[in-house]
C-alpha positions in Angstrom: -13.6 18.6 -16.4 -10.8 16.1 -14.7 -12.2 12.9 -13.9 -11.8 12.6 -9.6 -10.7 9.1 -8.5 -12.7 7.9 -5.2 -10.5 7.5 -2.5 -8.3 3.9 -1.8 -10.3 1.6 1.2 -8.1 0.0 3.0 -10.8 -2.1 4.2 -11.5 -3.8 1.2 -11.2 -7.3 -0.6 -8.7 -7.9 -3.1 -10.6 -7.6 -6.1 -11.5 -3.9 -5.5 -8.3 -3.0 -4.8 -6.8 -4.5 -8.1 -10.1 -2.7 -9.8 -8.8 0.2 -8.1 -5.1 0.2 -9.6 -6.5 -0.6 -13.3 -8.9 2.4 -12.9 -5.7 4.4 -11.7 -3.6 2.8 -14.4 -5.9 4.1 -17.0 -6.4 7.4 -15.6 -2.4 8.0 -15.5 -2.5 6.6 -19.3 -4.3 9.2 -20.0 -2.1 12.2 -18.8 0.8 13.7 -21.2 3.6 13.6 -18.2 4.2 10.1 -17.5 7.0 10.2 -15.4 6.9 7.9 -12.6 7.6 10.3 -10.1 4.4 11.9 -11.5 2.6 8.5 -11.4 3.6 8.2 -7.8 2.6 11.4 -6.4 -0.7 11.6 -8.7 -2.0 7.7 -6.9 -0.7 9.2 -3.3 -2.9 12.4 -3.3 -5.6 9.7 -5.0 -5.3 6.9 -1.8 -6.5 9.7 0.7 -5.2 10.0 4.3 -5.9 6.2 5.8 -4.3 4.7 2.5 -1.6 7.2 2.3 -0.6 6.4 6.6 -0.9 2.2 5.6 1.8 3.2 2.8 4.1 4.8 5.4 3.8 2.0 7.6 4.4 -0.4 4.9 7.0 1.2 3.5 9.5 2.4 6.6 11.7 3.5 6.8 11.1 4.8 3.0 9.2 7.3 2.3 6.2 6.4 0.2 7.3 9.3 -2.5 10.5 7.5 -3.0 9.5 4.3 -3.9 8.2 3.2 -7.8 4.6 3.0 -8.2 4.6 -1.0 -9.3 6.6 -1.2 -5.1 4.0 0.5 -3.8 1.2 -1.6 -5.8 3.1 -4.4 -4.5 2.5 -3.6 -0.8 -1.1 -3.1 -0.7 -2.1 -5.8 -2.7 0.2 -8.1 -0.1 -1.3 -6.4 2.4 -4.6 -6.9 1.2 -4.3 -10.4 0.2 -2.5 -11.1 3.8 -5.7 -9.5 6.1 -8.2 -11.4 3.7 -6.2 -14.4 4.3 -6.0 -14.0 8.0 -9.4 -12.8 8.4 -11.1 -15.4 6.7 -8.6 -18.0 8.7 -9.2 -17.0 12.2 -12.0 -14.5 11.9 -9.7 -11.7 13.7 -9.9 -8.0 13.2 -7.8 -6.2 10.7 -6.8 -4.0 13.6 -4.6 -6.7 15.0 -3.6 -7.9 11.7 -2.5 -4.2 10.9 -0.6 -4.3 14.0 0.9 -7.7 13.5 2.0 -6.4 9.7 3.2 -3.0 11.7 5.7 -5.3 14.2 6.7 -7.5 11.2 7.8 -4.8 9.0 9.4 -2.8 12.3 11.6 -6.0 12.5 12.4 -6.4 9.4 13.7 -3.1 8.5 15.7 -2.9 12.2 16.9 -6.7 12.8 17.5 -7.6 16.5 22.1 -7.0 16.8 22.2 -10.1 18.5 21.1 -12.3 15.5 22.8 -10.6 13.3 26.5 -10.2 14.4 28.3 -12.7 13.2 
């Protein structure tokens, strides 16, 4: 029988989602086929639905499919690391800080024409 992998929560701290990633890691070890592209869509049916739409967010305008696994690492352990940071500084919800990371990566994937024409 396959080992299952619990689904990704966004909600948690920073240690469980780098406990998360090694358990992953080890799992994908542990398959013949280790093409990335494998890798990738293997840990994005893992995540589950609320993981999977913080990717998409996180990665726009990219598609979360065609980014390497070690990018998408990268952008939920900043995420992670940026609402425990923010949380534990003002004591606001993760609701506005996903909102606030939303806006932030809206503008820096679009920048504003008028800053930018030269």
């Amino acid at each position: 029988m396959e080992p299952a992998m619990e689904k990704l929560d966004i909600h948690s701290t920073s240690e469980a989602f780098e406990d998360y990633f090694e358990r992953f890691e080890i799992w994908a070890m542990t398959k013949e086929d280790a093409e990335d592209v494998n890798t990738v869509a293997h840990f994005l049916t893992f995540i589950g639905k609320e993981a999977y739409s913080l990717l998409r967010t996180l990665a726009m305008p990219e598609k979360p499919i065609s980014l390497p696994y070690t990018t998408l690492k990268e952008l939920l352990l900043d995420y992670v690391n940026y609402t425990n940071f923010e949380c534990g500084k003002t004591g606001g919800s993760r609701e506005m800080i996903h909102e606030d990371i939303r806006n932030s990566t809206t503008l820096l994937r679009h920048p504003d024409p008028v800053h930018t024409q030269g």
